[in-house]
C-alpha positions in Angstrom: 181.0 190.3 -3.1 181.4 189.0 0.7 180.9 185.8 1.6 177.8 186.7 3.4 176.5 187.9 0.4 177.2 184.7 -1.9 175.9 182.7 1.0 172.3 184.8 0.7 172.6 183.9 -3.2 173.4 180.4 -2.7 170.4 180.2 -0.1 168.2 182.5 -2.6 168.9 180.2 -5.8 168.6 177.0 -3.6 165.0 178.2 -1.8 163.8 179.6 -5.1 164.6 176.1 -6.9 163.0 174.2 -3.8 159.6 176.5 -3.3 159.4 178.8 -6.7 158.1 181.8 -6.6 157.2 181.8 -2.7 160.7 183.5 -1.5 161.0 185.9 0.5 161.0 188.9 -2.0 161.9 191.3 1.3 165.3 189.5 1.4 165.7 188.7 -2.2 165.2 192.8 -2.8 167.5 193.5 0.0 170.2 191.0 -2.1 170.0 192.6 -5.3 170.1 195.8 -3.8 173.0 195.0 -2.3 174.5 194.0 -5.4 173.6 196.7 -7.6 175.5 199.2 -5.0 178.7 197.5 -5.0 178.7 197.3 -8.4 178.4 200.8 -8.5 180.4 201.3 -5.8 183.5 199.1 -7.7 182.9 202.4 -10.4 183.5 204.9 -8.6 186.2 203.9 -7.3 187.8 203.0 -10.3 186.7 207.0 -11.3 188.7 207.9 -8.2 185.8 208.8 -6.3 184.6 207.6 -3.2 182.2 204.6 -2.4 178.5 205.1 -1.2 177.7 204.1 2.2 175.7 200.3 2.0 173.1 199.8 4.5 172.1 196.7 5.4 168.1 196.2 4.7 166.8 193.6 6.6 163.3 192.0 6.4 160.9 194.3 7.6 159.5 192.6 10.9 156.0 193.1 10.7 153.6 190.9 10.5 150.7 190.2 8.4 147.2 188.5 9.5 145.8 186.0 6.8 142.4 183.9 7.2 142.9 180.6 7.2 140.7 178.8 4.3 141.2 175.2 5.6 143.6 172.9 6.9 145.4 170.7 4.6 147.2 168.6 6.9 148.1 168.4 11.1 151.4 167.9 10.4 152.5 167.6 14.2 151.5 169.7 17.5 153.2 172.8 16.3 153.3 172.4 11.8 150.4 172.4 9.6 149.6 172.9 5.6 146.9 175.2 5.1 145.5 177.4 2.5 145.5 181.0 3.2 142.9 183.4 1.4 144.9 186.2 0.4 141.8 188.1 -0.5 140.7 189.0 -4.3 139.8 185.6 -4.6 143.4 184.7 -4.3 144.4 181.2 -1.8 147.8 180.2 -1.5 149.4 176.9 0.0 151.6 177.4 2.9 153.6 175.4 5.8 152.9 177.0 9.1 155.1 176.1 12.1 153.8 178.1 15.4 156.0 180.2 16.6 157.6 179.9 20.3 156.4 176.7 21.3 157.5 173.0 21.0 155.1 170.1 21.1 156.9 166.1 21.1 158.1 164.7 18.2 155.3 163.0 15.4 156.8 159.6 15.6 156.4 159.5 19.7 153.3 158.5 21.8 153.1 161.5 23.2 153.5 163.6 19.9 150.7 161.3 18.3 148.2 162.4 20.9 149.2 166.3 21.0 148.7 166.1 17.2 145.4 163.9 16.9 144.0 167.1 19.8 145.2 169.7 17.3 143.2 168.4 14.4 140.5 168.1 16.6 140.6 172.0 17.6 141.0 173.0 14.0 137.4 171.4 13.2 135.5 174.2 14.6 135.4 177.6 14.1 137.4 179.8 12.0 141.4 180.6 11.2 143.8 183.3 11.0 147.6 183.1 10.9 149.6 186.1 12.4 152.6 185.5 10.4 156.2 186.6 11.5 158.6 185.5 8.8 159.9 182.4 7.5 161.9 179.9 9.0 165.3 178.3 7.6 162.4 175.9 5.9 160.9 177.9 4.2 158.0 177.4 6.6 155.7 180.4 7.5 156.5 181.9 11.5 153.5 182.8 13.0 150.2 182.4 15.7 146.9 180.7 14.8 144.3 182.2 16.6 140.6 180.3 16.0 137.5 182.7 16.6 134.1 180.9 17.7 131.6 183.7 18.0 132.7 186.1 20.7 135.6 184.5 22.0 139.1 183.9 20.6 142.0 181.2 21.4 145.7 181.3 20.1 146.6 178.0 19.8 150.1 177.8 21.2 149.5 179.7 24.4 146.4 177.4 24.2 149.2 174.1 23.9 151.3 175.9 26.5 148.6 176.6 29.1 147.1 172.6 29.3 151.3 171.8 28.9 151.0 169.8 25.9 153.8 172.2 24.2 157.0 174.2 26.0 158.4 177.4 25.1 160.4 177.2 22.5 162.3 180.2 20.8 165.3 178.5 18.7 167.3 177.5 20.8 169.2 174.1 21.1 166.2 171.5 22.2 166.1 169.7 25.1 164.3 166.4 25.7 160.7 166.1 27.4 161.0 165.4 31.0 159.0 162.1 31.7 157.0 164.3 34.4 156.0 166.1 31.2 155.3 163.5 29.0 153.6 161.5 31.6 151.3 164.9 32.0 150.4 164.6 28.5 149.8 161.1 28.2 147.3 161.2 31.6 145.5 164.2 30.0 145.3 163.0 26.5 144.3 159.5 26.4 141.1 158.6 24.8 138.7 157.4 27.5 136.8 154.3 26.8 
């Protein structure tokens, strides 16, 4: 078994103890499968024969739309718990974190206000999540798009476009100019 491998399991037996049954069953698949040709790989060999060729499966990188039953919880600018309807009568509890953008902390000034404007969009109009994959917590990738009759809006580009969030795509952060901040705070305080 390589290192990468045992690292997978570790993660696997450490995500499946954390979240149950929600792991991703696309990797964990990929793992076993894995497994099950080295060991029979480690046979052959010892038969004299030689080894089959191992592929590496990777998570499949399409993405699935989901309605959006209702929102838990505004987490911050860019994270929220929601329920998704799964159809068949069948809801699960998720973490979403949007993907590609970057809103200010929760415990800033600025990151108070881009979240108390966020749970203000999510209380009209309805919800799907575009999800990509899962991020190293667990958390579901993806856009939320909210439809109000004939017109749609995808909230990052939404967050992006009045620059209450940044593009964000993994990378090392970088803090919020004050030019920034200062743009959200002007555009975001509650009038009297």
């Amino acid at each position: 078994m390589t290192e990468h491998q045992i690292n997978d399991a570790e993660y696997f037996l450490k995500k499946y103890k954390e979240v149950g049954s929600t792991v991703n069953l696309y990797r964990l698949k990929s793992l076993v499968d894995s497994l099950v040709l080295m060991e029979v790989n480690h046979g052959l060999e010892n038969l004299g024969h030689d080894p089959l060729p191992i592929k590496s499966v990777s998570t499949p990188k399409k993405s699935f739309v989901y309605n959006i039953s209702f929102v838990e919880k505004v987490i911050d600018g860019d994270s929220i718990e929601a329920v998704l309807d799964l159809g068949f009568n069948i809801f699960h509890r998720v973490a979403i974190r949007l993907s590609g953008i970057d809103t200010p902390e929760k415990n800033t000034p600025e990151g108070k206000l881009v979240k108390t404007y966020v749970e203000e969009w999510f209380k009209t109009g309805t919800f799907t999540v575009n999800s990509k994959e899962l991020d190293k917590y667990g958390r579901v990738l993806g856009t939320i798009t909210r439809v109000n009759g004939e017109y749609t809006v995808e909230l990052g580009s939404l967050l992006i476009s009045k620059g209450f969030a940044r593009v964000y795509n993994g990378e090392k952060k970088v803090d919020w100019t004050e030019a920034q901040l200062t743009n959200i705070r002007e555009a975001l305080q509650i009038k009297e």
